[in-house]
C-alpha positions in Angstrom: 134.7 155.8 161.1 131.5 156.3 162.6 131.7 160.1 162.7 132.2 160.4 158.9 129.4 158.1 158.0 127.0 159.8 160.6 128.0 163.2 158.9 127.8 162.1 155.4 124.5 161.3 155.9 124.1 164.9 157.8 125.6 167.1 155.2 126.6 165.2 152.3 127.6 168.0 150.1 130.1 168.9 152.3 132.2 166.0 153.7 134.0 165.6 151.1 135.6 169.0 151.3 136.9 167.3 154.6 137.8 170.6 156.6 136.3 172.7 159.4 132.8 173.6 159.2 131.3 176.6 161.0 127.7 176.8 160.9 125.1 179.2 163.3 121.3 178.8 163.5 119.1 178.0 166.5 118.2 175.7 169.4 114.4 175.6 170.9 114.3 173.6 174.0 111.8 172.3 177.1 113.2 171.3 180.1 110.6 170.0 182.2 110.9 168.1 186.0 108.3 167.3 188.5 109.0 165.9 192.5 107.4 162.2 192.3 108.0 161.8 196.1 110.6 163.6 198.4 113.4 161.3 196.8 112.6 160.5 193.3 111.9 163.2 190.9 110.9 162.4 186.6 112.2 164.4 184.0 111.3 164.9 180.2 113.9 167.0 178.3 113.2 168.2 174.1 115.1 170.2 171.9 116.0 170.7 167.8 118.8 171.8 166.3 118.2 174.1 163.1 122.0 175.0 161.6 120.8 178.1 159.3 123.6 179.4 158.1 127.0 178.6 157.0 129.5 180.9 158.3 132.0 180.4 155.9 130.3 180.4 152.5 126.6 181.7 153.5 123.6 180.6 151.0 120.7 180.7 153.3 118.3 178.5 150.3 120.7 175.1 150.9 122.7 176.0 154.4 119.2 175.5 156.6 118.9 171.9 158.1 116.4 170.8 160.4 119.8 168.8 161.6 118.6 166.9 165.0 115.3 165.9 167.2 116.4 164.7 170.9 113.6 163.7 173.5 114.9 162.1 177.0 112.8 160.8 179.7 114.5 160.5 183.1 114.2 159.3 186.7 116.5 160.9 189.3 116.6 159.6 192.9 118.0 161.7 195.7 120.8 159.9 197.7 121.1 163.5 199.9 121.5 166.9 200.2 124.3 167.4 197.7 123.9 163.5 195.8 121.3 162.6 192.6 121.6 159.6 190.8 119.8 159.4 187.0 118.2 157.0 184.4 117.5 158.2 181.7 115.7 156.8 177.9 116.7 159.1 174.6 115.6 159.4 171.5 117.6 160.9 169.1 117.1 161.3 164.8 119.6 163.1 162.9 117.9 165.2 159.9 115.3 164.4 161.5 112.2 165.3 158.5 114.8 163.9 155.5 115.0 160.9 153.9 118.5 161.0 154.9 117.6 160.4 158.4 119.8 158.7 160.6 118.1 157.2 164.3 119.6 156.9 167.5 118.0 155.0 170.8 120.1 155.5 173.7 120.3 154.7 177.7 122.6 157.1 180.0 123.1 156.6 183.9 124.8 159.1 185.8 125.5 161.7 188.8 125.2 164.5 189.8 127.4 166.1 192.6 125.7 170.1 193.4 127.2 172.5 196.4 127.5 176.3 196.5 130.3 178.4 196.8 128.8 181.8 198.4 125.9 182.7 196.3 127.2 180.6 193.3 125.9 177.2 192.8 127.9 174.6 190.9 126.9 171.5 189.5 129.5 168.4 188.3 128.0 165.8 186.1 129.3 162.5 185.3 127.0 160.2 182.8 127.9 156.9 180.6 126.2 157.0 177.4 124.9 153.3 176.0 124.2 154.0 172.2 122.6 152.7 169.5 123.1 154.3 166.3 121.4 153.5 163.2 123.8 152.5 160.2 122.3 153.7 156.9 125.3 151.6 155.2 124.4 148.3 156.8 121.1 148.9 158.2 122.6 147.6 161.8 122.6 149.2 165.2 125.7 148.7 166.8 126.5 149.9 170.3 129.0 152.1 170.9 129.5 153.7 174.3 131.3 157.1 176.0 132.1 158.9 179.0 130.8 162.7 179.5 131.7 165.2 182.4 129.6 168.7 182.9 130.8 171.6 185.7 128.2 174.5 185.4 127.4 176.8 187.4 124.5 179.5 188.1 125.1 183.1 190.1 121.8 185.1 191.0 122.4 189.0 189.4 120.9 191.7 191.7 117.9 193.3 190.5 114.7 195.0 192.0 112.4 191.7 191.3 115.1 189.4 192.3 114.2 187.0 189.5 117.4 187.5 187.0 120.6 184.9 186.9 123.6 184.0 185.0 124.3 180.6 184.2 126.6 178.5 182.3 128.1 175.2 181.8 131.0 173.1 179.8 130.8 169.5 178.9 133.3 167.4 177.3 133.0 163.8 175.7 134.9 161.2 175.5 134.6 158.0 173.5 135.5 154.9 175.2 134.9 152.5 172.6 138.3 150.6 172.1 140.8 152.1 170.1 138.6 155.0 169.2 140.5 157.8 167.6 139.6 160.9 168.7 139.0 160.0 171.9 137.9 163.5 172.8 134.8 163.8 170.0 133.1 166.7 171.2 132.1 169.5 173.3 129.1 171.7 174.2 129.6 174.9 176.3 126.8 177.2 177.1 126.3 180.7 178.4 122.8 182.1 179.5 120.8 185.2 181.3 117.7 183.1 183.4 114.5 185.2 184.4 112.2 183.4 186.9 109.1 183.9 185.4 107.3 182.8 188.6 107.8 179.7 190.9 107.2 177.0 188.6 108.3 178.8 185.4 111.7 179.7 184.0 113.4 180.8 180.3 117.1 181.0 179.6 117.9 182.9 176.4 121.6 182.5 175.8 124.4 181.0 173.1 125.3 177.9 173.0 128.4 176.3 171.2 128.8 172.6 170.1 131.8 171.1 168.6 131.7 167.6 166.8 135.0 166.1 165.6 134.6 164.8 161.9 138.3 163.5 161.1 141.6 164.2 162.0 142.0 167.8 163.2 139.1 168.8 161.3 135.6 170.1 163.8 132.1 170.7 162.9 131.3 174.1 164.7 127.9 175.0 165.7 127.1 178.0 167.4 123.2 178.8 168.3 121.0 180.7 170.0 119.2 178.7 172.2 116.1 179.4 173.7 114.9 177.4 176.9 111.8 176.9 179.0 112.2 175.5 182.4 109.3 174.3 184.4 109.3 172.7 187.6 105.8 170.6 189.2 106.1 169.9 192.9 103.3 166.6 193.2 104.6 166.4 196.6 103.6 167.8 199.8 106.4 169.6 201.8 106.7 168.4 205.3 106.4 171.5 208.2 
């Protein structure tokens, strides 16, 4: 029930068409982290969602939607060589510069498990998601909750500067609210060419696919191109 409230309030024109919707548009995002000591390191992660186009019936003057502003703010703490462990603060507003807003205040814990397999190196994220999502119906917050799980993975591609790499991830969510239905709600999955810009500095250009489910067998479908800078401050001094 939540989902068709949230995306009434998203895209109210549409829901009550009640079928698959396939939109494309883009996805600007900062990924910033800094080393706090040789164990803890912060991190501060922004991005915005702009849906531009409808895929299916295209009419560029009412398909573009400024649809979502996220801003996290993290703490990760090193438990060893392959282990992290994260807390993490978000912000999230759904059409975000509309009167039709919808605001979300969340807190996620999770881990991180990262190894290499040759000259691949994969990463497998588990994170619980405490949420608070504003109810434009009642004006309440209730707190809902789910599980998420992310395998990515990047692979260095030869080149004369050395600086070029594929990367790519999946994640899945599930709600674990009880008797949610879907349980699985949604999906991201993400595909990207890196170029290390210099030690500190990266940007992944690359597409990046979300799936939302909105009733029944019926998905939103997002697909964007998503542009990301990576930047990376070490405030600590490396032992010799």
């Amino acid at each position: 029930m939540r989902w068709i409230i949230s995306i009434y309030f998203l895209f109210p024109s549409l829901i009550a068409n009640a079928q698959s919707l396939h939109y494309a548009g883009a996805f600007p995002t900062i990924d910033h982290s800094g080393d706090l000591t040789n164990k803890l390191r912060y991190g501060l992660y922004y991005f915005a969602a702009f849906p531009i186009v409808n895929l299916d019936k295209p009419n560029m003057g009412k398909d573009a939607n400024f649809l979502l502003f996220y801003s996290e703010q993290s703490l990760s703490f090193k438990a060893g060589k392959h282990f992290f462990f994260t807390g993490s603060y978000v912000y999230q507003r759904a059409n975000a510069v509309y009167e039709n807003y919808v605001n979300e205040n969340r807190i996620y814990v999770q881990g991180k498990y990262k190894h290499s397999i040759n000259k691949m190196d994969l990463a497998h994220r588990v994170r619980f998601d405490l949420r608070f999502i504003q109810n434009r119906v009642t004006d309440k917050t209730p707190l809902t909750h789910r599980a998420r799980y992310l395998l990515g993975f990047d692979v260095p591609i030869k080149s004369k500067r050395e600086n070029l790499y594929f990367t790519a991830y999946e994640e899945l969510f599930f709600s674990t609210v009880s008797r949610a239905a879907p349980v699985y709600e949604e999906n991201w999955a993400y595909a990207a060419l890196g170029i290390k810009l210099n030690e500190k500095n990266k940007i992944e250009p690359g597409i990046l696919y979300i799936t939302w489910n909105i009733g029944k067998t019926n998905w939103f479908n997002q697909y964007y191109f998503q542009l990301t800078w990576i930047s990376h401050l070490g405030l600590t001094k490396k032992k010799e």
